[in-house]
C-alpha positions as CSV (number, residue, x, y, z in Angstrom):
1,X,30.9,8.2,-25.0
2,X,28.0,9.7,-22.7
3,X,27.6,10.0,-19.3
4,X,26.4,6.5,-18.5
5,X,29.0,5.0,-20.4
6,X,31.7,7.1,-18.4
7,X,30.4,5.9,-15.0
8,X,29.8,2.0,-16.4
9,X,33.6,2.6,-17.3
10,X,34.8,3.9,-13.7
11,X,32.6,1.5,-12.0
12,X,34.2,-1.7,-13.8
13,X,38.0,-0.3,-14.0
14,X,37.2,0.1,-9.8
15,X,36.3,-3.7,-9.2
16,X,38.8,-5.2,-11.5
17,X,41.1,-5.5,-8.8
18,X,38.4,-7.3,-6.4
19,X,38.7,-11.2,-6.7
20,X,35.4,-12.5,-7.6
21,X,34.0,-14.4,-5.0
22,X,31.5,-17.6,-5.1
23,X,29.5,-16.8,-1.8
24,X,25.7,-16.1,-2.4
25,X,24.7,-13.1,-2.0
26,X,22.2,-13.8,0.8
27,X,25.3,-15.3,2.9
28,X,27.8,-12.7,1.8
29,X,25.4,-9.3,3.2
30,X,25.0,-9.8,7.1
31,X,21.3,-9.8,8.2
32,X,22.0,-9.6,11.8
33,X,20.4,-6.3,12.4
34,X,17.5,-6.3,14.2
35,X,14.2,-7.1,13.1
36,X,11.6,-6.0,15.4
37,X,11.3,-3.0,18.0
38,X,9.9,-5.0,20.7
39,X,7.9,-7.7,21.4
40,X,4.1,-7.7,20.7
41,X,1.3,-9.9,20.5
42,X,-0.7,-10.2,17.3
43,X,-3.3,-8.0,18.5
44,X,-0.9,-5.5,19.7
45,X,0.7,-5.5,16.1
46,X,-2.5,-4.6,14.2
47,X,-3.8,-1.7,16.5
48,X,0.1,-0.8,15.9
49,X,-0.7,-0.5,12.6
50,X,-4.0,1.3,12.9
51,X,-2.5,3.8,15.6
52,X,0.4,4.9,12.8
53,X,-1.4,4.4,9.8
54,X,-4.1,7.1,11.6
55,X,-0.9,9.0,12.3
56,X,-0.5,9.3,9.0
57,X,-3.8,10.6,8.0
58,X,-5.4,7.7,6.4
59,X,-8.6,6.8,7.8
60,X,-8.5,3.6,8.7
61,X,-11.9,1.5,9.8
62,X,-11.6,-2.3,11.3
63,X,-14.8,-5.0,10.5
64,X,-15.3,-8.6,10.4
65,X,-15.0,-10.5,7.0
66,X,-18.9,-10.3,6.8
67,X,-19.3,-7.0,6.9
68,X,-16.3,-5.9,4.5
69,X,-19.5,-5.4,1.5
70,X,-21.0,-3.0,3.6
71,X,-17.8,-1.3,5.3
72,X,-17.0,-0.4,1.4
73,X,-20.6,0.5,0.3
74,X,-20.7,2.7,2.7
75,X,-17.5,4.5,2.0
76,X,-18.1,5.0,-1.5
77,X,-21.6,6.8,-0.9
78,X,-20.4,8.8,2.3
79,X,-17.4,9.7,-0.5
80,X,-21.0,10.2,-3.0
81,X,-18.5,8.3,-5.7
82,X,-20.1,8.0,-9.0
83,X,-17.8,5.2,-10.1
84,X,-15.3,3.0,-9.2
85,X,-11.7,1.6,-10.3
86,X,-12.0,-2.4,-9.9
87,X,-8.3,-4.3,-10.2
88,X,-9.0,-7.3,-12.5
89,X,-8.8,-9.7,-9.8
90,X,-10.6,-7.8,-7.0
91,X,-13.0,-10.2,-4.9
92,X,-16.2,-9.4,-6.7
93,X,-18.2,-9.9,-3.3
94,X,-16.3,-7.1,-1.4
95,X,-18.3,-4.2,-4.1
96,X,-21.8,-6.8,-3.8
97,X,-23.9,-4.2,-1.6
98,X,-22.9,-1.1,-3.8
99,X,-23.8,-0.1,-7.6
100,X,-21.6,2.4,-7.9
101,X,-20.7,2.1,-11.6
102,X,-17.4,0.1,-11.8
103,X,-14.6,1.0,-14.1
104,X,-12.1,-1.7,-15.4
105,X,-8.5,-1.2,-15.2
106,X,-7.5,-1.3,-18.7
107,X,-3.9,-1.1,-20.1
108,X,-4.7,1.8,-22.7
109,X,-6.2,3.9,-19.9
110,X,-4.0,6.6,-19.1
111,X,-3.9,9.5,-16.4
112,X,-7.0,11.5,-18.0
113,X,-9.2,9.0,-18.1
114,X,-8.3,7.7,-14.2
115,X,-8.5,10.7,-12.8
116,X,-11.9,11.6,-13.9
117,X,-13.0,7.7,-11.9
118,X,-14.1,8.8,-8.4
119,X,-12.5,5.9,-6.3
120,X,-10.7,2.8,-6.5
121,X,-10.6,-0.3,-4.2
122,X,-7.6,-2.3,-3.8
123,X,-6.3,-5.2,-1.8
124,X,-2.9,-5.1,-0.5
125,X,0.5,-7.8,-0.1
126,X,1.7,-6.5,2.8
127,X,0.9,-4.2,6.0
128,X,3.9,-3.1,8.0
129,X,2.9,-1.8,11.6
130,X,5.8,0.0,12.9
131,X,5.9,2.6,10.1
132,X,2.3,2.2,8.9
133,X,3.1,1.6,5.5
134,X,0.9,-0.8,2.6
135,X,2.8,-2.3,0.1
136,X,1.1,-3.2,-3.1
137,X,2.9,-5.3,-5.2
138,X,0.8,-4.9,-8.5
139,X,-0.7,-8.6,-7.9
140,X,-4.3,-9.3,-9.4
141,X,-6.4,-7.8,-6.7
142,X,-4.2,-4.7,-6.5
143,X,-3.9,-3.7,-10.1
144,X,-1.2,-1.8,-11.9
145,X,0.6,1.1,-10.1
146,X,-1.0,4.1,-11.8
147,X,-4.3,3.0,-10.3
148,X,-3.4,3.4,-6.8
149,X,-1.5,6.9,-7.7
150,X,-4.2,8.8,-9.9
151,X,-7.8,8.3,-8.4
152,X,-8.5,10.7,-5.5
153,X,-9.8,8.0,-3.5
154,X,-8.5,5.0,-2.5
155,X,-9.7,2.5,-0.5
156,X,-7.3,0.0,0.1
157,X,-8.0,-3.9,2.2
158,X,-5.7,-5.4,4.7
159,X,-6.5,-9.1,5.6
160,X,-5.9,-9.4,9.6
161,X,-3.9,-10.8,11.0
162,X,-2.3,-12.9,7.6
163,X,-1.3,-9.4,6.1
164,X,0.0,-7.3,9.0
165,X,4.0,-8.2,10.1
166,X,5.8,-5.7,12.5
167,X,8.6,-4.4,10.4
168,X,10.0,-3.7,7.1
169,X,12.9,-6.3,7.1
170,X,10.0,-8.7,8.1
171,X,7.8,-7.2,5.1
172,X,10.7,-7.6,2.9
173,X,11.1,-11.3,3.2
174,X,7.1,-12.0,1.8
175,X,8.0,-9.5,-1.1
176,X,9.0,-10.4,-4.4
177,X,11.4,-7.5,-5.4
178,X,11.1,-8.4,-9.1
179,X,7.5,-7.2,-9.1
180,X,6.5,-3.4,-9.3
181,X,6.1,-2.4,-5.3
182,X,4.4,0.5,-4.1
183,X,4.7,1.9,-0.4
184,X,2.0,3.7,0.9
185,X,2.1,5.4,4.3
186,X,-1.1,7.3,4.2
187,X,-2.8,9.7,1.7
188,X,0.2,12.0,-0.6
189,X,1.7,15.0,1.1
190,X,3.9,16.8,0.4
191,X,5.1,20.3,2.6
192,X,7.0,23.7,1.1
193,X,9.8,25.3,3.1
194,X,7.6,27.0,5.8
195,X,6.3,23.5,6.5
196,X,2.7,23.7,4.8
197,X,0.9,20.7,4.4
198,X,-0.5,20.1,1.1
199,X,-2.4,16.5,0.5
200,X,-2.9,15.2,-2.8
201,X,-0.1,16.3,-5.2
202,X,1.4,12.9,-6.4
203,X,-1.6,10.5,-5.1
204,X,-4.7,10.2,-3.9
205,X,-5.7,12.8,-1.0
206,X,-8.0,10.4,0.7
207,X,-6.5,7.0,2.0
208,X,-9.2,4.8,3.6
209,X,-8.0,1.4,5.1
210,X,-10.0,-1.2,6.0
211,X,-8.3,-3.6,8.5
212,X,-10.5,-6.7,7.9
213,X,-11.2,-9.6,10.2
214,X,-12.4,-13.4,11.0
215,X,-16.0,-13.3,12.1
216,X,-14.8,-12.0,16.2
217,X,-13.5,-9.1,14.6
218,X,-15.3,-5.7,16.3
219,X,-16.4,-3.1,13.9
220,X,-14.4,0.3,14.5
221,X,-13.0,3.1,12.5
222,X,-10.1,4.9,13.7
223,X,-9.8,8.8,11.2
224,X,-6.6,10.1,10.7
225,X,-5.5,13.6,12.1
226,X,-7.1,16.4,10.3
């Protein structure tokens, strides 16, 4: 018997006295906590987000829809990226004023071969203001997990408002927790005992968000602490 098998065996020989019971699950946990610090408007949620996700370190920019091509083109050179990691379903219009070289995110690719791509550009399923946290959820436009983890540079697209809710019980209930979720909350950082920052050990060290908009959205760019 190993060790798994042992703690299977406790955990079952410990519920055998417990009647089994026929309530759901979602009516058997309470969910009466509380679900949002506050009371905002929808405006006051996204620059929410922006302030923490700035907080955080990621550099976060805001534009209409119309200008998302150029918002990205523009990233990429002031990054001087040679190439570019494109999710299979990635809107092919947000990379249309750049020619960067794009990459394809294959299966067989593996952490050499994506770390030696410049940048990648992802979409995201959720944005989550009060902690200034993305959630990708490995859907089409986001691409598997190891692509938002090994690049350097990653610029990832929030759809405002759609995208953007105030908390994480709120982000929770548009989530699909059979699918492969990632939570970002700004570029990877880790810190040693004395409290030294070091960026970029287990992800990318540059986080750029793009907070896109309808057509009265402002252009603006908010960078994170430095």
């Amino acid at each position: 018997m190993n060790g798994r098998d042992r703690i299977l065996g406790r955990v079952q020989r410990a519920l055998a006295a417990v009647p089994a019971g026929d309530t759901p699950y979602e009516q058997a946990v309470s969910r009466d906590y509380l679900r949002e610090h506050g009371q905002r408007t929808v405006a006051e949620t996204v620059d929410l987000l922006a302030e923490n996700l700035a907080d955080y370190r990621a550099r976060v920019h805001r534009c209409p829809a119309g200008e998302l091509p150029a918002v990205i083109a523009g990233l990429l050179a002031a990054r001087t990226s040679a190439s570019v990691l494109v999710p299979p379903g990635l809107d092919e219009g947000w990379l249309a004023d750049t020619q960067v070289t794009r990459v394809a995110d294959l299966a067989e690719s593996g952490a050499r071969e994506l770390d030696g791509v410049d940048s990648v550009v992802t979409a995201c399923a959720v944005a989550i203001a009060e902690t200034g946290t993305l959630v990708l959820d490995g859907g089409p436009d986001q691409g598997r997990r190891r692509i938002s983890l090994v690049p350097d540079h990653h610029i990832c697209v929030v759809r405002v408002p759609e995208q953007v809710v105030s908390s994480v019980p709120q982000a929770l209930g548009r989530l699909d927790p059979t699918r492969p979720l990632t939570w970002i909350s700004g570029p990877s950082a880790t810190s040693d005992i004395e409290l030294d920052r070091v960026e970029g050990v287990h992800g990318p060290r540059t986080l750029e968000v793009v907070l896109v908009g309808g057509p009265g959205q402002e252009s603006a760019s908010v960078a994170g602490g430095g």
